[in-house]
Every structure is written in C-alpha cells, then in structure tokens.
DSSP file (Angstrom, degrees, kcal/mol; ACC not computed):
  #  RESIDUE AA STRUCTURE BP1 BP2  ACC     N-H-->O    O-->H-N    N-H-->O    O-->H-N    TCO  KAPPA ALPHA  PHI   PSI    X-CA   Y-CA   Z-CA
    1    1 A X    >         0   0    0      0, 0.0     3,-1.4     0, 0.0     4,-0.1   0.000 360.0 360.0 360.0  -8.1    1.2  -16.8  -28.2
    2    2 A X  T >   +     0   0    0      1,-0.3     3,-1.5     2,-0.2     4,-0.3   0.940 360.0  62.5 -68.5 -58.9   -1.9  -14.7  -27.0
    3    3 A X  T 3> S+     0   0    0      1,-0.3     4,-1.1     2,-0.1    -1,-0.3   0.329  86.0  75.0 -71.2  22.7   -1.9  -16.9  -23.8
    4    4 A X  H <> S+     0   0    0     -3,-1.4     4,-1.6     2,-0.2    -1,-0.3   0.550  90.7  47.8 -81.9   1.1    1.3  -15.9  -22.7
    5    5 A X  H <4 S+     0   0    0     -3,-1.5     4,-0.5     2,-0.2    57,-0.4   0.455 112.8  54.0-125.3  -1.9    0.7  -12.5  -21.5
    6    6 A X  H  > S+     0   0    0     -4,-0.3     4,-2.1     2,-0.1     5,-0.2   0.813 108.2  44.2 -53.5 -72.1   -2.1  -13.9  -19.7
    7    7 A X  H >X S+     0   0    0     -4,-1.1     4,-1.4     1,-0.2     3,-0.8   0.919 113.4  56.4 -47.4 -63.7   -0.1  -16.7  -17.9
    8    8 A X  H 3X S+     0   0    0     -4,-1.6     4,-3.8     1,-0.3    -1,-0.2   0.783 108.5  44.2 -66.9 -39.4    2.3  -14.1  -17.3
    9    9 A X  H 3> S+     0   0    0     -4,-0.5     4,-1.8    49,-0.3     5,-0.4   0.942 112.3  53.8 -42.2 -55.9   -0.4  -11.9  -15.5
   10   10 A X  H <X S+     0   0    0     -4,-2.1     4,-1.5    -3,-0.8    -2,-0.3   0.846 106.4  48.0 -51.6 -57.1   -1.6  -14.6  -13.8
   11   11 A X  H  X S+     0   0    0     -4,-1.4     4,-2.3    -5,-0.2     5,-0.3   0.981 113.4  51.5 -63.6 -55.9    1.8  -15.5  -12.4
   12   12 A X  H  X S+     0   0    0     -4,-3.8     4,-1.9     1,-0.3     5,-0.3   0.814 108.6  47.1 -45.0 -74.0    2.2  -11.7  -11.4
   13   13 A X  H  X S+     0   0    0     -4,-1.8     4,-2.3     1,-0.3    -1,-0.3   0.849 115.4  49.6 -62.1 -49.6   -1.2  -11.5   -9.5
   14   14 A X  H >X S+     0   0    0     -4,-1.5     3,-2.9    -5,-0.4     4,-0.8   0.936 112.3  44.9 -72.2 -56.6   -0.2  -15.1   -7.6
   15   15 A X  H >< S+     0   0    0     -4,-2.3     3,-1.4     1,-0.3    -1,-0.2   0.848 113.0  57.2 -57.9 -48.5    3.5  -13.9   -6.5
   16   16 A X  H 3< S+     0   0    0     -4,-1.9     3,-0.4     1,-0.3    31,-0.3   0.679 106.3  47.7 -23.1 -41.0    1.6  -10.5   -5.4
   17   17 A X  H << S+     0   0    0     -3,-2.9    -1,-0.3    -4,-2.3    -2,-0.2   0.912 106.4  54.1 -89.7 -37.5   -0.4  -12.2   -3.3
   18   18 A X  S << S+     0   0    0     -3,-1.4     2,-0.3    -4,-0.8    -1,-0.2   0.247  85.8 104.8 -76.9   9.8    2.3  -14.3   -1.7
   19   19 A X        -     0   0    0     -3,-0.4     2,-0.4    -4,-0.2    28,-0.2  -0.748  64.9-146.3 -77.2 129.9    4.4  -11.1   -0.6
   20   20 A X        -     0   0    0     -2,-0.3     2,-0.5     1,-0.0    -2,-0.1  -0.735  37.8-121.4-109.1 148.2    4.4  -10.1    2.9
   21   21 A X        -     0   0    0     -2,-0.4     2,-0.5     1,-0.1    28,-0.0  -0.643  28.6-168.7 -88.9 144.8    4.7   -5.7    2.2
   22   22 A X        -     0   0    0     -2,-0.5     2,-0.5     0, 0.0    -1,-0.1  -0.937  34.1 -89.8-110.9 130.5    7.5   -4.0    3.7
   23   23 A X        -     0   0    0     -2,-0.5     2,-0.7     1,-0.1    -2,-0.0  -0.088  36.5-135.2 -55.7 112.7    7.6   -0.7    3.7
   24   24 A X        -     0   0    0     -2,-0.5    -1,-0.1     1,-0.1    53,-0.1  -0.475  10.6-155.3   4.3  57.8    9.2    1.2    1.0
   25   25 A X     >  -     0   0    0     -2,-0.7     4,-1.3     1,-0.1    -1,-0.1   0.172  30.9-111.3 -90.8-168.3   11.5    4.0    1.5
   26   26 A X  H  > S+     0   0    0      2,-0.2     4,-1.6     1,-0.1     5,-0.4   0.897 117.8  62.8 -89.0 -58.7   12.1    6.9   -1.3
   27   27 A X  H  > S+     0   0    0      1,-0.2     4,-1.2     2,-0.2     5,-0.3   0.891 105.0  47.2 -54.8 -17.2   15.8    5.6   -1.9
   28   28 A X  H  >>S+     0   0    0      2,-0.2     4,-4.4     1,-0.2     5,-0.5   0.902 111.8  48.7 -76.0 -60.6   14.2    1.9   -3.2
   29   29 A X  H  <5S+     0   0    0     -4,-1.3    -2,-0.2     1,-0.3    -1,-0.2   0.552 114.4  45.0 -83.4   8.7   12.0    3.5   -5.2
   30   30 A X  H  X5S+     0   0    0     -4,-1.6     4,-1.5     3,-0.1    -1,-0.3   0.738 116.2  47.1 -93.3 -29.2   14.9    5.8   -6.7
   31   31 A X  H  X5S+     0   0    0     -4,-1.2     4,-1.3    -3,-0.5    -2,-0.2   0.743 115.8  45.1 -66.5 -44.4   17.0    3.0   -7.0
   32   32 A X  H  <>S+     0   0    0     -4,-4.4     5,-1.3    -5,-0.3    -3,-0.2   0.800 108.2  56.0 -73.8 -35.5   14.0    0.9   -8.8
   33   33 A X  H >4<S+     0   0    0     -5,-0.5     3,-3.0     1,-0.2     4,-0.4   0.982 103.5  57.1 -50.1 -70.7   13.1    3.5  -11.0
   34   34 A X  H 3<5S+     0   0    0     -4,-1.5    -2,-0.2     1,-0.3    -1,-0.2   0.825 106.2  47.1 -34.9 -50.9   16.6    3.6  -12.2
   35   35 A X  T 3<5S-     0   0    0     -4,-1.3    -1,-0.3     1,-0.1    -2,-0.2   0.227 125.9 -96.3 -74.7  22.2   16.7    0.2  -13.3
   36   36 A X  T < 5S+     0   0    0     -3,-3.0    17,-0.5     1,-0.2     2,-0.2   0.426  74.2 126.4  67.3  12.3   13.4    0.4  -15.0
   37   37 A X      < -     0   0    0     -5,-1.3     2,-0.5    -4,-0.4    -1,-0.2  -0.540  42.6-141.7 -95.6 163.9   10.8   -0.8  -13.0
   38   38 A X  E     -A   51   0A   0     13,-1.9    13,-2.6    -2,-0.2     2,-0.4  -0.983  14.5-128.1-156.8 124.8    7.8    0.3  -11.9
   39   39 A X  E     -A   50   0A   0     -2,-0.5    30,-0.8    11,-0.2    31,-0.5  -0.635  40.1-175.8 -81.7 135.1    5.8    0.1   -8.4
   40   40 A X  E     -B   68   0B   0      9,-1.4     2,-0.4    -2,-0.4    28,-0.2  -0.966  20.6-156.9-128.9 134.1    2.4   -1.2   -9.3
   41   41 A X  E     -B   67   0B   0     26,-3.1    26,-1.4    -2,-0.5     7,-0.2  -0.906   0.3-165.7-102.3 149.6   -0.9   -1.9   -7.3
   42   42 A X  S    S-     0   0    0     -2,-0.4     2,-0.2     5,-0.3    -1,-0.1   0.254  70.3 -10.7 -48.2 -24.2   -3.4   -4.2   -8.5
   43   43 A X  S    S-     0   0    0      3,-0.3     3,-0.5    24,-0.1    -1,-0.1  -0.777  82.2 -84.3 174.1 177.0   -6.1   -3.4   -6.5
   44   44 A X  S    S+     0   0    0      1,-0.3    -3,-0.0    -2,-0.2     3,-0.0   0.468 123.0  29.2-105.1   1.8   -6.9   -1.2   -3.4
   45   45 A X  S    S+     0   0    0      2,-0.1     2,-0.3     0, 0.0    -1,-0.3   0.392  96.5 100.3-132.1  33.4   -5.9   -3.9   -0.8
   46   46 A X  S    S-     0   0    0     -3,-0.5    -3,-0.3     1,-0.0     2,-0.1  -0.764  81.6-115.0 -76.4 137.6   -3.5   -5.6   -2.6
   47   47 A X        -     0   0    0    -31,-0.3    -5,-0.3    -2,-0.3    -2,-0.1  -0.431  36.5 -98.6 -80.6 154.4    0.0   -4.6   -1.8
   48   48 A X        -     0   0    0     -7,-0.2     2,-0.3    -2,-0.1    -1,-0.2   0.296  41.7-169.1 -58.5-176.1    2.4   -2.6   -4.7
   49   49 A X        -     0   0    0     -8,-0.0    -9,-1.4     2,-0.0     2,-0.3  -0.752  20.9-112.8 174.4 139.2    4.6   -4.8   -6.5
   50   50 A X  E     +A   39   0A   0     -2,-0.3     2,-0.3   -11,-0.2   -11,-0.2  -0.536  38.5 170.2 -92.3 147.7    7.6   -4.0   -9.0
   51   51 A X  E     -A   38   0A   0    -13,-2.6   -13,-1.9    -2,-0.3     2,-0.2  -0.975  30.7-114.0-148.5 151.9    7.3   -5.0  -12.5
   52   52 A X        -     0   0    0     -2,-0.3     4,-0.5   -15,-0.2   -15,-0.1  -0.421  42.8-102.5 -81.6 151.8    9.3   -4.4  -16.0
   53   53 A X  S  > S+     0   0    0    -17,-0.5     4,-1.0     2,-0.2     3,-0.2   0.613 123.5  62.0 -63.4 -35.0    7.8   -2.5  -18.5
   54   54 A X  H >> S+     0   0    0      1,-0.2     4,-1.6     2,-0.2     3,-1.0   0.957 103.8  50.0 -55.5 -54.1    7.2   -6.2  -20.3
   55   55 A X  H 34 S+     0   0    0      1,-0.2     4,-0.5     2,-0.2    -2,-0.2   0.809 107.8  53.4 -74.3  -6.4    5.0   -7.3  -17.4
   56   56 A X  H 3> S+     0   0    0     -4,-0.5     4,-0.9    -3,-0.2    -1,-0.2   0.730 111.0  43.6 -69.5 -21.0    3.0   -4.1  -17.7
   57   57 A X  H <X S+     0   0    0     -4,-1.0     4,-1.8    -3,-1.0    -2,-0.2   0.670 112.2  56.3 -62.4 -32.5    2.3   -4.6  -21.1
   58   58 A X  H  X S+     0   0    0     -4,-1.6     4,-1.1     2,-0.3   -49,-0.3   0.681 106.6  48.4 -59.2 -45.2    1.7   -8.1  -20.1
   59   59 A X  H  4>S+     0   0    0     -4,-0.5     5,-1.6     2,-0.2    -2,-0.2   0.653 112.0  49.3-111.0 -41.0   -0.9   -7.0  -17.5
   60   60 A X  H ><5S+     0   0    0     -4,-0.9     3,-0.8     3,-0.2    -2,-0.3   0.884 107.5  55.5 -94.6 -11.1   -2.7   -4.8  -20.0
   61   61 A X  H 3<5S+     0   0    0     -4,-1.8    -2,-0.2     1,-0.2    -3,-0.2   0.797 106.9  47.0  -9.9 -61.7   -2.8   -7.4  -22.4
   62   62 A X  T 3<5S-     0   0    0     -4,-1.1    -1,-0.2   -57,-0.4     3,-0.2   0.073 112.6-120.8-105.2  39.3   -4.4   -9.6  -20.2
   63   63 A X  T < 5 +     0   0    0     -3,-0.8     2,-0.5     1,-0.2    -3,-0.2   0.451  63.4 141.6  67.0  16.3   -7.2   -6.6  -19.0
   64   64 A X      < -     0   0    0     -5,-1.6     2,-0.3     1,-0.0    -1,-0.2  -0.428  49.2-139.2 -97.8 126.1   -6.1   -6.8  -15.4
   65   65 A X        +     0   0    0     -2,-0.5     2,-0.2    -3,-0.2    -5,-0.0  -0.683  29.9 169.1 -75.9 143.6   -6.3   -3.1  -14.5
   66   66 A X        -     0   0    0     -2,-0.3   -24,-0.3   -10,-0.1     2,-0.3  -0.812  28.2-132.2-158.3 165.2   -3.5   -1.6  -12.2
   67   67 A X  E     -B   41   0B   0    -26,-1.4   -26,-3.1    -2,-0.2     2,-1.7  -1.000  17.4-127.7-152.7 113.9   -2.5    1.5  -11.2
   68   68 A X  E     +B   40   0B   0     -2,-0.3     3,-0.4   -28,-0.2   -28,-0.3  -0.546  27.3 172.8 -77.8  88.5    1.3    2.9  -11.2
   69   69 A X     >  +     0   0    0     -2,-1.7     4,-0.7   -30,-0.8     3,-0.2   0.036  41.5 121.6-102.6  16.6    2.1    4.4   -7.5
   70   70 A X  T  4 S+     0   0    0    -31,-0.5    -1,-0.2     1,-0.2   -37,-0.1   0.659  78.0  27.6 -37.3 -46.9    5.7    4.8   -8.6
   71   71 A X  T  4 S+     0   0    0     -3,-0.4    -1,-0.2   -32,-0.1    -2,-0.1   0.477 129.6  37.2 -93.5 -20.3    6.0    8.3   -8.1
   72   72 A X  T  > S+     0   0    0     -3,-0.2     4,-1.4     2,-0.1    -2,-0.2   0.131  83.9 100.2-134.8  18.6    3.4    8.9   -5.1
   73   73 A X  H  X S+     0   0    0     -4,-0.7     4,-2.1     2,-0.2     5,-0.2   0.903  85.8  43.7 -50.2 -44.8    3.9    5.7   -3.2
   74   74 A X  H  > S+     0   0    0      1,-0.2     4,-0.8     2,-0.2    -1,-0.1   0.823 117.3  48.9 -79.3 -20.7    6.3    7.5   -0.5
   75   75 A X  H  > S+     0   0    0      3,-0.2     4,-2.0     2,-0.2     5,-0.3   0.852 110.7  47.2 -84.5 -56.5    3.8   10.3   -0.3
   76   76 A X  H  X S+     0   0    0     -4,-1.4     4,-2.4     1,-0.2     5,-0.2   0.963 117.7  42.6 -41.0 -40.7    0.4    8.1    0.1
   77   77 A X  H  X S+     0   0    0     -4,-2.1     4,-3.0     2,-0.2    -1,-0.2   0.838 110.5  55.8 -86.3 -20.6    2.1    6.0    2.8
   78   78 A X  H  X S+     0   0    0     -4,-0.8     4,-1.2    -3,-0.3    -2,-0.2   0.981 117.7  41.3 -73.7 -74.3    3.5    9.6    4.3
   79   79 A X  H  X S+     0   0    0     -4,-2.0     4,-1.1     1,-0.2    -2,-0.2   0.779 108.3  55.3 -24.3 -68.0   -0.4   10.5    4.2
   80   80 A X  H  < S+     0   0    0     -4,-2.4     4,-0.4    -5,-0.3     3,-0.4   0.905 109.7  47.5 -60.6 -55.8   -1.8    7.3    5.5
   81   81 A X  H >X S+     0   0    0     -4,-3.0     4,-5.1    -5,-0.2     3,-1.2   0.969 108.3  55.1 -44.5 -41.0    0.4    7.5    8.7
   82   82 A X  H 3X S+     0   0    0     -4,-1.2     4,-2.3     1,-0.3    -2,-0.2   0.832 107.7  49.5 -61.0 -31.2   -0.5   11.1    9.3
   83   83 A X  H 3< S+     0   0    0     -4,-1.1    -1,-0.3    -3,-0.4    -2,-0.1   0.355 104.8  56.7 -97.5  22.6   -4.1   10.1    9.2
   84   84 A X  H <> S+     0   0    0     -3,-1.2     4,-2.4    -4,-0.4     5,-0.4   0.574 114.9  41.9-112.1 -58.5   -3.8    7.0   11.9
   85   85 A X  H  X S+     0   0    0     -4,-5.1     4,-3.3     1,-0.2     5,-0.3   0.965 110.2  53.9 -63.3 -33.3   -2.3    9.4   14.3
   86   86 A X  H  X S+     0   0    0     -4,-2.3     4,-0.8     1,-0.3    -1,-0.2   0.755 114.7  41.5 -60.1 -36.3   -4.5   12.0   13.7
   87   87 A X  H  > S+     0   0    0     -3,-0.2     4,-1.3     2,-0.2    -1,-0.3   0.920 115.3  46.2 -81.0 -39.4   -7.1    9.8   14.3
   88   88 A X  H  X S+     0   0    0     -4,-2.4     4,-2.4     2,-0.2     5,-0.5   0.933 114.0  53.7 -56.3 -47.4   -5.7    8.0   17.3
   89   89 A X  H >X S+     0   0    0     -4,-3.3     4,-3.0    -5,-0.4     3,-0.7   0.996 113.0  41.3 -44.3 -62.9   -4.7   11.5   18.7
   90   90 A X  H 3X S+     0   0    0     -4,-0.8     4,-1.5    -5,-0.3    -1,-0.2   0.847 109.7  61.2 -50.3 -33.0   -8.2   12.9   18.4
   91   91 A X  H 3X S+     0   0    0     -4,-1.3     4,-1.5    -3,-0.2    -1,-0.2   0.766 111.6  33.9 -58.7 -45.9   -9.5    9.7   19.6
   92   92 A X  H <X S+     0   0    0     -4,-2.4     4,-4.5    -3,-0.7    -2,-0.2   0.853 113.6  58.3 -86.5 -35.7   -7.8    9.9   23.2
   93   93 A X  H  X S+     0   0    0     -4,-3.0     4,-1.7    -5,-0.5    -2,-0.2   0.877 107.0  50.1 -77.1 -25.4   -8.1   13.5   23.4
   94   94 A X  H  X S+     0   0    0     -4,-1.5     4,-2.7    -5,-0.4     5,-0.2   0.998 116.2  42.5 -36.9 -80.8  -12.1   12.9   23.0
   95   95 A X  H  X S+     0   0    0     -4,-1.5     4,-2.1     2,-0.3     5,-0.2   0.824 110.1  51.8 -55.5 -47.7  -12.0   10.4   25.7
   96   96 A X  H >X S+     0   0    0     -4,-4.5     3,-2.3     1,-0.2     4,-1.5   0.878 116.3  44.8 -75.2 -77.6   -9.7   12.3   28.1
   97   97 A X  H 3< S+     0   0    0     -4,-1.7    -2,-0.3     1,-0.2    -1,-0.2   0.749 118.0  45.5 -27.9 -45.9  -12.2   15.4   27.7
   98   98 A X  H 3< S+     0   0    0     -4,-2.7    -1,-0.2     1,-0.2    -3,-0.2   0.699 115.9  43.2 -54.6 -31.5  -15.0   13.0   28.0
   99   99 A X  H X< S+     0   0    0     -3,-2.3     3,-3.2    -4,-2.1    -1,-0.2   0.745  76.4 144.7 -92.2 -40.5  -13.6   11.2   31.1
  100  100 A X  T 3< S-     0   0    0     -4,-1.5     2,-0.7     1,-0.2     3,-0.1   0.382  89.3  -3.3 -10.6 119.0  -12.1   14.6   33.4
  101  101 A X  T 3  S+     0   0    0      1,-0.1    -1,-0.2     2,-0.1    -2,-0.1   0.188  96.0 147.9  98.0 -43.5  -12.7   13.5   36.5
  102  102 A X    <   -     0   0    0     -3,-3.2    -1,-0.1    -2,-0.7    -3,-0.1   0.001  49.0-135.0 -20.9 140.3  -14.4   10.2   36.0
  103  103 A X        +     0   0    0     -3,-0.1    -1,-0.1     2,-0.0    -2,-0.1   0.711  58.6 138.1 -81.2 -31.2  -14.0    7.4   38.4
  104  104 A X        -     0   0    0     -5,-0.1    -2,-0.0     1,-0.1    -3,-0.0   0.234  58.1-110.5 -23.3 107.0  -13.5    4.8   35.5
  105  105 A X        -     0   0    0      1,-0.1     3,-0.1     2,-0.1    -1,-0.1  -0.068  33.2-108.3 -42.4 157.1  -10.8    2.1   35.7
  106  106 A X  S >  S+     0   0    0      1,-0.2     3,-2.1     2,-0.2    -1,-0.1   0.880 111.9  69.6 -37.3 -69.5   -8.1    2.6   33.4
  107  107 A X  T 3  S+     0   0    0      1,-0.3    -1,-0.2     3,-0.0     4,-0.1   0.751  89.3  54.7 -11.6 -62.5   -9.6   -0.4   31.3
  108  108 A X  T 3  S+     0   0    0     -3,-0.1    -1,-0.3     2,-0.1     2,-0.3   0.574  90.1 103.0 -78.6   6.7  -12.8    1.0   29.9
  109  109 A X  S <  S-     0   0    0     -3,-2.1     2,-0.9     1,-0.0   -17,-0.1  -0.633  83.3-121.0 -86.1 156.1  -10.5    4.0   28.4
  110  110 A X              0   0    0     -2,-0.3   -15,-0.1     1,-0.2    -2,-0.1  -0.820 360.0 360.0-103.0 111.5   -9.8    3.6   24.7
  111  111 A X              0   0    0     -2,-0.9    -1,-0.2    -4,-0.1   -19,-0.1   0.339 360.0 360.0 -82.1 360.0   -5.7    3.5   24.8
C-alpha cells in the first residue's frame, strides 16, 4: 500500500502536465475552496492544478514538493500582468525617447 500515494502522485504530475492553463478568476477559486480543494503548483513553470486534501497528502507522501497558491493565485497573476505592461510601457517609451526625430522605418521600432 506504500506505492499508492506514489502512483497517485505520479498520475497527478502527468494530468498537470497535459492541462492547457486558463486563467483563473477569484470566483473559481471561491467556489473551489468551498468544495475543498486546493490550487497547487508543482513547480515554477508548471501550471496550478486543483487537488483534494487526499491528493496532497498523497503528494507529500510521495516527496514531490508543491506549493499551495490557493489564496494568492489571483493576486500573483494580478502582479505578473502589472509587470508585462510595465515593462512593455517602459520599453516603447525608451525607444520613442530614443527615436524623436529619427528617420527610421517603422520596422526597426520595438512595437
């Protein structure tokens, strides 16, 4: 019985991997909470996945380390947007200061 919580890990990790991510809103992950799950990542480019309280036991059972983003999933991804525009904004506004004036086709600007 020892290897079940292994196979069961093992099954988690492979469905994980075959999941294409969608984003997440707050009202899933109030609605999943409630039923007793729990968003879990696996790894840092592995996408979250919901699991029962068995398969986290399951999952520390079989050593695989994970991390429980239940509560600060909608806030990370809230982050991670902020910091894409913030870098594409900064990015264009570099380039248009850099460019004033320039003759440079359109092309060779970073859009």
């Amino acid at each position: 019985m020892k290897l079940l919580p292994s196979f069961v890990a093992t099954v988690i990790l492979a469905a994980s991997s075959l999941i294409v991510a969608l984003p997440i809103s707050s009202q899933e992950i109030e609605r999943k909470s409630a039923e007793g799950l729990s968003l879990l990542r696996l790894g840092p480019d592995v996408d979250p996945v919901w699991n029962t309280a068995e398969e986290k036991w399951g999952l520390k059972k079989a050593g695989i380390n994970f991390m429980d983003v239940t509560r600060s999933w909608t806030t990370m991804q809230s982050n991670l947007a902020l910091q894409k525009l913030s870098e594409k904004v900064s990015t264009k506004a570099a380039c248009t200061l850099c460019h004033t004036g320039c003759e440079m086709d359109s092309k060779s600007h970073i859009s």
